[in-house]
N, C-alpha and C positions, 0 to 999 in steps of 0.2 A: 489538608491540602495535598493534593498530588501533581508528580512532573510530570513532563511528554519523556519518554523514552531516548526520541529522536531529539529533540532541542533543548529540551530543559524547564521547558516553557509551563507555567503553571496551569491543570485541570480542574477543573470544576466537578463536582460531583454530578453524576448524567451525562457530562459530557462523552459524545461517540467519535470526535475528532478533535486532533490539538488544535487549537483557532491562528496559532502563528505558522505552524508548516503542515499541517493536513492528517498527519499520523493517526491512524486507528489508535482510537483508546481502549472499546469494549466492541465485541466482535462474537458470535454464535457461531461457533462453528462445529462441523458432524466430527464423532466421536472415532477416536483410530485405535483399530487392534491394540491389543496390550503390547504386540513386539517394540509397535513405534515408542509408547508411552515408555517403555522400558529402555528403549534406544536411547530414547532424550534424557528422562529424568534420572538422577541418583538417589539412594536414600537419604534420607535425614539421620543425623544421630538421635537416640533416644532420649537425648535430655532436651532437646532441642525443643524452641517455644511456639510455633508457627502461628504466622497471623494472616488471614486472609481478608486481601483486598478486594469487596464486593464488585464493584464498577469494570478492575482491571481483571479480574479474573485473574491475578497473579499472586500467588502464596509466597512470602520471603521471610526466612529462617533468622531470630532473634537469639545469638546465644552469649551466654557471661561469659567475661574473664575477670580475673583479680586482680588491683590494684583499683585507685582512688575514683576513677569514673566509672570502675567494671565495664571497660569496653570490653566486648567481643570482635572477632576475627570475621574475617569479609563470610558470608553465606553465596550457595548459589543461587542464583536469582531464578522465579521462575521451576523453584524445584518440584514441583507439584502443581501446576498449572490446571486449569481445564482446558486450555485453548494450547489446540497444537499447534499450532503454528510457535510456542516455547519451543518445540521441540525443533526450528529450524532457523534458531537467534543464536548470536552467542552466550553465553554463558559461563560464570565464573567458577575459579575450583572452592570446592567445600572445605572448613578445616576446622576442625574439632576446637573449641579453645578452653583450657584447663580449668578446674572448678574454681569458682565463684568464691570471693572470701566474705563476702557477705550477702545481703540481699538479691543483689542485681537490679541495682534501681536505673542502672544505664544501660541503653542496649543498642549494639551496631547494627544497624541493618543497610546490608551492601546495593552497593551501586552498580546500576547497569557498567558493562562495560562497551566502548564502542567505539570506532575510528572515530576521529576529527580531528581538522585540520585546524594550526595555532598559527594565530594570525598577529602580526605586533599591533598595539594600540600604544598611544601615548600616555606619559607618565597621567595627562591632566585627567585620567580616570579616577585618579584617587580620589575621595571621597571626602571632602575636611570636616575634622571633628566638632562636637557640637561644643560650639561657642558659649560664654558666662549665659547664663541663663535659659539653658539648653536642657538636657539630660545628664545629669553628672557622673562622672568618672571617679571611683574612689581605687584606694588601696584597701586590704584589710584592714579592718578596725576603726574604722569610718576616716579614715586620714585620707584627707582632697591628695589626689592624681597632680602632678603639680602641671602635667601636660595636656589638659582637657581643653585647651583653646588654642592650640598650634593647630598651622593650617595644613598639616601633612600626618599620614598613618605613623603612628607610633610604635617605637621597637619593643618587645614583649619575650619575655619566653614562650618558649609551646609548651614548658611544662606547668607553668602558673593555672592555676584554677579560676573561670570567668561567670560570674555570674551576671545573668543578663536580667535587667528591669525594664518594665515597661513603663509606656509614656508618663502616668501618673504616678510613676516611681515604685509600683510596690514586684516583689519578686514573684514571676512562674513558678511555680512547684510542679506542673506536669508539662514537656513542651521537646519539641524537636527541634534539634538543631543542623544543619548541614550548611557547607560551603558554598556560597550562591556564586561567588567570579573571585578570582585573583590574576593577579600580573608579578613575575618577579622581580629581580633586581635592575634588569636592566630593560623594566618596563612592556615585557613581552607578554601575553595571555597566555595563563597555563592550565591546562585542561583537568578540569574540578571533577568530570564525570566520574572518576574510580574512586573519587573523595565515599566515604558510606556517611549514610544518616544515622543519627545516636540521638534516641529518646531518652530524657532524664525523665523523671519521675519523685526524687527526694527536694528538688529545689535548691541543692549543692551547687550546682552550675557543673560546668563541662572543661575537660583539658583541653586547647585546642592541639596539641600533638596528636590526639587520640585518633583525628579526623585527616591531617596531613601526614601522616606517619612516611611516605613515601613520596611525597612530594620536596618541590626544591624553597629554600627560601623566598620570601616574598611579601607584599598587600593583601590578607587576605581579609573578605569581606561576607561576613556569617550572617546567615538569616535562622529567625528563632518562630517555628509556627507553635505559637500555645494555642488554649483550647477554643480561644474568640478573640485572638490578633495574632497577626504575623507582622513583622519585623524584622529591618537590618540593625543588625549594630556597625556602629564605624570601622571602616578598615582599619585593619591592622598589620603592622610590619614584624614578620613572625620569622625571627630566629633562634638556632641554638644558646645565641650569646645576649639576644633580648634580655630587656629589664625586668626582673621577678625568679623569683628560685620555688622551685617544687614547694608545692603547701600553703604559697601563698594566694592570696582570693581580691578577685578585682574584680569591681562591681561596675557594671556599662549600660550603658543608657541604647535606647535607638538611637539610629541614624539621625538626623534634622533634614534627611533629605525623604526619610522614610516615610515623618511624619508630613512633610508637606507632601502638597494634592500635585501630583504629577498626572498630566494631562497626556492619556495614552495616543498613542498615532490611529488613525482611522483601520477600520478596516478595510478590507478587501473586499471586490463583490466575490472573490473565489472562494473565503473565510465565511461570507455571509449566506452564499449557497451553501456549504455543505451545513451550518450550522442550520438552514432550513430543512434540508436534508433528516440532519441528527433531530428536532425538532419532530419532523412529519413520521418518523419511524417510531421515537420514542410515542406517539400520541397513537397511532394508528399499527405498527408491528412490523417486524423485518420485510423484506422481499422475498415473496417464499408462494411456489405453487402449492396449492389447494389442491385435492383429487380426492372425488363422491361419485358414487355409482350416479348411473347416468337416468334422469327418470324418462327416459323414450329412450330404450334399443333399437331402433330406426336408424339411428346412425355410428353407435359403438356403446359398449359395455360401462364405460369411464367417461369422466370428464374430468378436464382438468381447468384451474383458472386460478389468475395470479390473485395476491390477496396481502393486506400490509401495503408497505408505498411499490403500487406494483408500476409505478412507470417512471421513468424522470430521465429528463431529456434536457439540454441546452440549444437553445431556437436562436436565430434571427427569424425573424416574419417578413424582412424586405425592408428594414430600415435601418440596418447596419447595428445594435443594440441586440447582445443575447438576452435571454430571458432563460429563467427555468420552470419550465415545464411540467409539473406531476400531476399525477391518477395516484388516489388512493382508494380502498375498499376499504369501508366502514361497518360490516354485516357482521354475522356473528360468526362466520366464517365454516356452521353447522352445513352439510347438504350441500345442495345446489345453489348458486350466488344469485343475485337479484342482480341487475343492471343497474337499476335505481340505488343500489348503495356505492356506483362508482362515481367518485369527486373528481373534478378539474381546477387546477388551480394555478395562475401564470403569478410569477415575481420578478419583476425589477428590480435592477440595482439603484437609486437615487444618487449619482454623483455629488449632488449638493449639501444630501444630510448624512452622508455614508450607511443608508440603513434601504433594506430590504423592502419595496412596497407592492400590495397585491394588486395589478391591476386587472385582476378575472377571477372569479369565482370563491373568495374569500369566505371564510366559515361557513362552509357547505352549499353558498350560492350557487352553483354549477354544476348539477348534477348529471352525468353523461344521459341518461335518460329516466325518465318516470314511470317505464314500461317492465314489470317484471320480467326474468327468467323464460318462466310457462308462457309468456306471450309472443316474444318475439327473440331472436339471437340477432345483437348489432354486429355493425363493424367501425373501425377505426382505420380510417388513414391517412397518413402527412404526405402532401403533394407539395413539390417545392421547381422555383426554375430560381435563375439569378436574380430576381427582380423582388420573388414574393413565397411566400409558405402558408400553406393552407392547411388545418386540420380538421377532419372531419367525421363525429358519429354519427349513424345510421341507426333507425331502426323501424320495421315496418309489421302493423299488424291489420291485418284484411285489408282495407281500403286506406288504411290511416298509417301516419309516419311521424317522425321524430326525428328532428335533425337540429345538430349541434356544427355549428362553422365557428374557428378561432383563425382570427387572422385581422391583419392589419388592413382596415377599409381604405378606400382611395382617399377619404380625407382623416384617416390617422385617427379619429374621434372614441372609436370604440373596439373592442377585440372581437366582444362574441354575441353570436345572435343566434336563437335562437329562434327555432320553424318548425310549428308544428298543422298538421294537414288532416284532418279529419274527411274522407269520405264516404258517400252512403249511395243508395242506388234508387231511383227514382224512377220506376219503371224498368226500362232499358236503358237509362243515363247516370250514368256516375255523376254527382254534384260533389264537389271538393271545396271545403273551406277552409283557407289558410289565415295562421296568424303568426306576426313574426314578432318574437320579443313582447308578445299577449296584446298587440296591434293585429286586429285582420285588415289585412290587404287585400287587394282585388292580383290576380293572374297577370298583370303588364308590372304591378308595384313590382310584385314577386320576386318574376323574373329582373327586373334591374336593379335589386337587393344582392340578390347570388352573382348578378354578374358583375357587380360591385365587388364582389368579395374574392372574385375569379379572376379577376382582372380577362387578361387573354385567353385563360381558360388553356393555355399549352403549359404541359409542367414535363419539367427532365426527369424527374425522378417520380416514381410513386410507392409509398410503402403500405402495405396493409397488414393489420392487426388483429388479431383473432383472438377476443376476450375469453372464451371458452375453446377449447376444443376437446372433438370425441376420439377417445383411443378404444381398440378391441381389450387389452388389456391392464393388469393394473398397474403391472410395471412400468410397460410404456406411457402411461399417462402421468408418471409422479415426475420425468424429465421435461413434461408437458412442450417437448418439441416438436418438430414435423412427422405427422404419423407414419408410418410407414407405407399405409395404404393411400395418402395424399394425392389429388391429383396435382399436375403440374399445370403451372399458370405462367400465362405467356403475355400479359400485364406485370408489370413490375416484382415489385420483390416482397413476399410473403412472410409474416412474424408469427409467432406462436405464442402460448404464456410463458412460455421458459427463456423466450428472446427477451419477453418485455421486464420479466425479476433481473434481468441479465443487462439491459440498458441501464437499470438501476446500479449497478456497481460497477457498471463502464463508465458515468457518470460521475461516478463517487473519484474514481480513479482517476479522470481526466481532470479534474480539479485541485486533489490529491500530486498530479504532478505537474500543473502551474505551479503550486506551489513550494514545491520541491526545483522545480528552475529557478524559481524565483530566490529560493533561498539559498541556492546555489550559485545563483551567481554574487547574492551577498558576499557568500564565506570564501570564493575565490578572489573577492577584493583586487580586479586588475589582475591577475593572473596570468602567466600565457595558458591558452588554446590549446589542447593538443591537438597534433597535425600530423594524420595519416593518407599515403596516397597508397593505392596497388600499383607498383609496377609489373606491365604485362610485355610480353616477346611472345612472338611466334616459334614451337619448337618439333622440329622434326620427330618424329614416333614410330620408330621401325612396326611395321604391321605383321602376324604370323597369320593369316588367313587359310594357308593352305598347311602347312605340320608347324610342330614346337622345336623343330631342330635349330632353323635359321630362318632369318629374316625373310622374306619374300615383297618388298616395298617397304613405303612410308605414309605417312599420314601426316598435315597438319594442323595442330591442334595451339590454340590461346594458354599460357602459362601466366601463373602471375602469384606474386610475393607483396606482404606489405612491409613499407619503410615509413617508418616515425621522425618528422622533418621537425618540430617545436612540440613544445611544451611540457620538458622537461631539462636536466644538463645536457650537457654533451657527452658526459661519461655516462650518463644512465640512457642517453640517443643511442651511443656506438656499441653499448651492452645491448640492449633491446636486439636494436638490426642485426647486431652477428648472430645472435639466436636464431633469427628468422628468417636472415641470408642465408645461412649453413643449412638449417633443414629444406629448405627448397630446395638448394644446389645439391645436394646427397641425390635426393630424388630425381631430378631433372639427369644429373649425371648417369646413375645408374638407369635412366631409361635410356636415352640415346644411345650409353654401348651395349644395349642390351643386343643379346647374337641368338637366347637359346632363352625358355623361363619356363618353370613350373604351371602347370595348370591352378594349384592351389593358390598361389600366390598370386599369378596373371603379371599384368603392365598395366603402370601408370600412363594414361593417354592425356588426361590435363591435369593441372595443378592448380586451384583458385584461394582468395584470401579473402578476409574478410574482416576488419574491425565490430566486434561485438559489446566491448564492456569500456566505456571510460566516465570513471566516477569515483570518488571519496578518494581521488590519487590510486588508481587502479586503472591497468589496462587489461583487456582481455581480447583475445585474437583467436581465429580461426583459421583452419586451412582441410580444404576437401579434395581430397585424388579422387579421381574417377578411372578406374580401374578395368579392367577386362582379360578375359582368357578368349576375345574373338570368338566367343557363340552368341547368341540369341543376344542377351544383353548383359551389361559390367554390374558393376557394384562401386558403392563409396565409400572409401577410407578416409576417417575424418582425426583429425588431431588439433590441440585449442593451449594456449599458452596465457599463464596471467601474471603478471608483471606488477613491481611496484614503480610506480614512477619518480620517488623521491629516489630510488638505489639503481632502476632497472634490474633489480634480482627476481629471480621466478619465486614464486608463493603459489603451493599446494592448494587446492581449491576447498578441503577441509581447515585451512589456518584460515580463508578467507571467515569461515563460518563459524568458525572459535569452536570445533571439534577437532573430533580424533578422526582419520581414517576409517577406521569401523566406525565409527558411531554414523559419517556420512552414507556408508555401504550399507549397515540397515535401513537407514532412509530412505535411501534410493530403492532398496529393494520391496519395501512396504509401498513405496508411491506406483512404482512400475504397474506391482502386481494389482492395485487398486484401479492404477487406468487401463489396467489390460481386462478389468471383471467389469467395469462402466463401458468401455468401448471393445467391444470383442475383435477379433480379429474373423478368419477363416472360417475358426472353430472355437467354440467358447469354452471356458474354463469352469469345471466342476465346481470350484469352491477357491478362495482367497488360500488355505494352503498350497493347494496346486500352482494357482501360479504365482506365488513366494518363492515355492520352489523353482521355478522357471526364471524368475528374475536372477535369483542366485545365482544359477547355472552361468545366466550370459552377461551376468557382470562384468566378468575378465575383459572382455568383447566391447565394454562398453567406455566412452570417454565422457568425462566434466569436461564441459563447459562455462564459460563465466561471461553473463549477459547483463543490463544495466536494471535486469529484474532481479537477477541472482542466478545462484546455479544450476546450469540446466545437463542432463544426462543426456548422452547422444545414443541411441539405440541401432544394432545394424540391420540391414533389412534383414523380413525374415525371422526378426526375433519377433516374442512371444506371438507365437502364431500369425503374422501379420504379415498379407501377399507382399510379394513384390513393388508391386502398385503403388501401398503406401509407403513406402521411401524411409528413410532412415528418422523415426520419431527423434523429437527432440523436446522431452520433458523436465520440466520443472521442479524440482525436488528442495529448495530451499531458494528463500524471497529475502531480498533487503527490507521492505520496504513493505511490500501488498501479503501477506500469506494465503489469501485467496487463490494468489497464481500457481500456488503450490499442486502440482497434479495437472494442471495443463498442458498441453501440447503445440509448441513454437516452432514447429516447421518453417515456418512464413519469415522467420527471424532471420535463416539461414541459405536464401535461395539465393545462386552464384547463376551466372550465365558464360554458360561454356564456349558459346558463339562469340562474344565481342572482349 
């Protein structure tokens, strides 16, 4: 059995998302330069036992120590990964632990480490022990426990020896143990995550000190996963002064709450989409473009097309009810793709039985068309107004068509219908014969079938889909986005295959953070809100237009600071604002007496602000001068401040990320130079050491940021080769939460308006 990362929450082996808060579990991701892998990882020592977990793709380091459970010392987690995005988590420190006096039949394997917030719950957590005829509790030497039917956790040493039995009494000989919840003394929840796991292996059982060594007194409450059951045993009240002395051995039974049948809470349709999601990927293959020479250079050298679950979308259709939406490609994925191997498939949520139902195209009933490749190229698109959404494949070969409509009829009966039109020529006269859903229809049926389905036939939006498209080259077609040679369409708004693999984990992600609101606003249980406003003034700006000696006018320009009004003390409010009072007024000051400046340096002409990060008790702020030396145009100086909210003390945007300094400086320098050789700038970059070196260079130059994605690097114009034009990037270099966002570009995150 394995946890979520992020909650705790138990995985299931194949699972690709935790089912209680959304968390990626197992993830494909492209492989990074050694600098990175070398940034993030440390060695292992060489005695060290390594076990790799297939699913999670994370390797965690098992090492001995001596004494009675041979526990070992915490490991870093993640020290060898495949999946880099290790390389942008936090992580613990490494520490050798002294040799093994015997075997090592017990082995610590460490615990994620991670914020979270300790919430009081009440004492009636406790767990009461199992009552006469339960699981029994003994002492060593089979002498009855004289306190196995008291209705409250019992006092214990940490240092006694526990061994756990199961329901039918007989002892584990191979089985893990770890800390599933405790509360301490005065009933408060205290945070289990930095507790490690310790696999026995002899059947001894386990010290529980071995597992709290740093924690405070308290209930605590162990779960024991052997090799075909897992199990709590009853809490227990664990102190230095508990009942039992080193050496002694107490034998425990499960829980009686374990064993009874606890009836889980429903799911979610958020939980049950993605598990469709994890589901349709696992059976059919990642989101991922395809690219095969093209068989007609008529219209480019390439083609490219998505392939794996290459679409997924959440719809309303015009009845207030989402649904989700996927395309998947079933082919061998060899060459050029057939149409005919693209599926449709619509799922509902069932309010009533809380479970997932197909209402369209279920085990391959839906096929987008029956028309190969070599015959015809479709199209796909979703037309939508306030009322109703329509989706629609095409496809046409000589006289004859293929058409696929998903949408909600005027009487709600059915989703999709299917039209197909055979013509032929009869002299001079085309004869068409239609059949709809393998009913032919006469031409008047026809038509008030489709207008049925069009309703008014006016839609706000149109999107079109391009299952395949031709590029000249081969590089350009593996991003399978908009060619370069594209024309522009002055109908709606045009998709590519690299949009549509791309809808697929905007999809993932939007579900991903319902449920991360969701469980956020569990864990803030009533909490205050925090509560930022900008205050803006109007402020004079002496102008130098004509020399840099002195002034010559003024100019008025919007100024604006942010102030923190709730949702934290009052001494961490009045810490915060003085920070972020004081740097505004420096600036603001020093512009208005400005008499004489540097061209190098120029004038602050506005000041703007912006809240960027509040999350896990973290705040992160922004603030952008827009600056000038009076030519052609300014430039922006950007500066970003992150804050704890339980102290209002500043926090370095590497402690956010449980690194060093450098270790965040080569990250950022390997992501830079990565989206500078994906996105060129002016002039493109020879090779990935050139522009490593180039990130290097304008690091100094460059500021952290902390966004509710994670930390993002502010770049100045101009760096790595990039006009004017494109503005000050603002790239991603380490994720809470997604490490896909890792390498992307959040400008958009950042836009101030100077005018109001």
């Amino acid at each position: 059995m394995r946890y979520c990362t992020n909650c705790g929450a138990e995985v299931a082996d194949g699972q690709r998302f935790c089912r209680k808060c959304g968390t990626p579990v197992r993830t494909s991701w492209p492989a990074l330069s050694e600098s990175v892998e070398s940034a993030g990882n440390s060695e292992s020592p060489d005695d060290g036992v390594t076990e790799q977990t297939e699913k999670t793709e994370q390797t965690e380091k098992m090492l001995s120590s001596e004494g009675a459970t041979q526990t070992a010392t915490q490991t870093k987690e993640e020290a060898h990964s495949e999946d880099p995005a290790a390389l942008f988590r936090p992580s613990e420190q490494i520490a050798d632990s002294e040799d093994s006096a015997d075997d090592g039949s017990v082995q610590q394997i460490s615990a994620p480490r991670r914020r979270r917030k300790v919430a009081a719950i009440v004492a009636a957590l406790l767990v009461v022990l199992v009552a006469a005829g339960g699981a029994a509790l003994y002492f060593g030497g089979g002498q009855h426990f004289p306190w196995a039917s008291q209705a409250e956790a019992q006092p214990l040493s940490r240092s006694v020896r526990i061994v756990p039995k199961t329901t039918d009494g007989s002892t584990p000989l191979h089985y893990f143990v770890r800390v599933k919840r405790a509360v301490d003394t005065s009933g408060n929840e205290i945070d289990v995550s930095v507790a490690p796991v310790i696999e026995v292996s002899d059947g001894e059982g386990f010290t529980p000190g071995d597992l709290i060594t740093d924690l405070p007194d308290g209930a605590y409450t162990f779960e024991i996963e052997a090799d075909e059951d897992t199990f709590e045993l009853p809490p227990i009240d664990l102190s230095e002064n508990g009942k039992g002395e080193s050496g002694e051995t107490i034998e425990i039974g499960p829980s009686d709450e374990d064993s009874a049948t606890t009836e889980e809470a429903p799911k979610t349709a958020e939980v049950l989409f993605l598990e469709k999601i994890e589901e349709l990927i696992a059976t059919y293959g990642e989101p991922v473009v395809k690219v095969a020479e093209s068989p007609d250079d008529q219209y480019g050298d390439y083609i490219a097309y998505p392939a794996g679950l290459s679409f997924a979308e959440l719809i309303d259709f015009g009845d207030g009810v989402e649904r989700l939406v996927v395309i998947y490609y079933d082919g061998d994925n060899q060459g050029t793709p057939n149409y005919s191997n693209y599926y449709l498939e619509v799922w509902e949520y069932d309010t009533e039985t809380n479970e997932l139902v197909c209402v369209c195209g279920e085990n391959q009933a839906s096929p987008l068309s029956t028309s190969s490749f070599d015959e015809s190229a479709g199209t796909l698109s979703i037309r939508a107004n306030k009322d109703k959404t329509v989706i629609k494949y095409e496809s046409f070969v000589d006289l004859s068509s293929v058409e696929l409509y998903l949408s909600l009829p005027n009487d709600d009966s059915a989703f999709i219908h299917y039209i197909e039109t055979t013509g032929k020529t009869e002299g001079t006269t085309v004869v068409r014969t239609s059949r709809v859903d393998g009913r032919e229809v006469s031409e008047e049926e026809l038509n008030e079938i489709t207008s049925a389905i069009y309703g008014n036939w006016k839609f706000d939006t149109y999107r079109w889909y391009s299952l395949t498209e031709y590029y000249d080259s081969e590089t350009e077609a593996q991003g399978g986005l908009k060619p370069d040679d594209a024309a522009e369409q002055n109908i709606g708004e045009y998709y590519y295959p690299g949009d549509m693999v791309q809808q697929v984990y905007d999809t993932i992600e939007a579900l991903q953070d319902r449920l991360s609101d969701e469980q956020s606003t569990q864990d803030d249980d009533g909490a205050a809100e925090v509560a930022v406003e900008e205050v803006t003034e109007t402020v004079e700006v002496p102008t130098f237009t004509t020399g840099y000696d002195r002034s010559d006018g003024v100019d008025q320009a919007t100024w604006g600071y942010l102030v923190l009004t709730d949702g934290a003390s009052d001494e961490a409010i009045s810490k915060i604002n003085e920070v972020l009072r004081k740097e505004y007024e420096d600036v603001k000051q020093e512009t208005v007496n400005l008499k004489s400046f540097t061209v190098d340096s120029g004038e602050c002409t506005s000041y703007r602000s912006l809240l960027t990060c509040n999350r896990d008790g973290l705040l992160g702020t922004y603030a952008e001068q827009y600056r000038t030396n009076w030519g052609p145009h300014g430039w922006t100086k950007v500066s970003g401040h992150i804050f704890d909210l339980s102290t209002g003390e500043e926090l370095e945007p590497w402690e956010v990320a449980g690194m060093s300094d450098s270790e965040l400086d080569d990250i950022a320098v390997e992501v830079i130079a990565s989206y500078a050789m994906e996105n060129p700038g002016l002039t493109a970059y020879a090779s990935e050491e050139e522009a490593r070196s180039d990130a290097s260079m304008i690091l100094d130059n460059c500021e952290y940021l902390l966004t509710n994605d994670g930390i993002v690097v502010s770049l100045p114009e101009y760096a790595m080769r990039y006009s004017y034009a494109e503005g000050s990037l603002k790239i991603v270099v380490w994720a809470f939460d997604d490490p896909s966002l890792v390498g992307t570009n959040v400008m958009s995150q950042f836009t101030v308006d100077y005018l109001n």
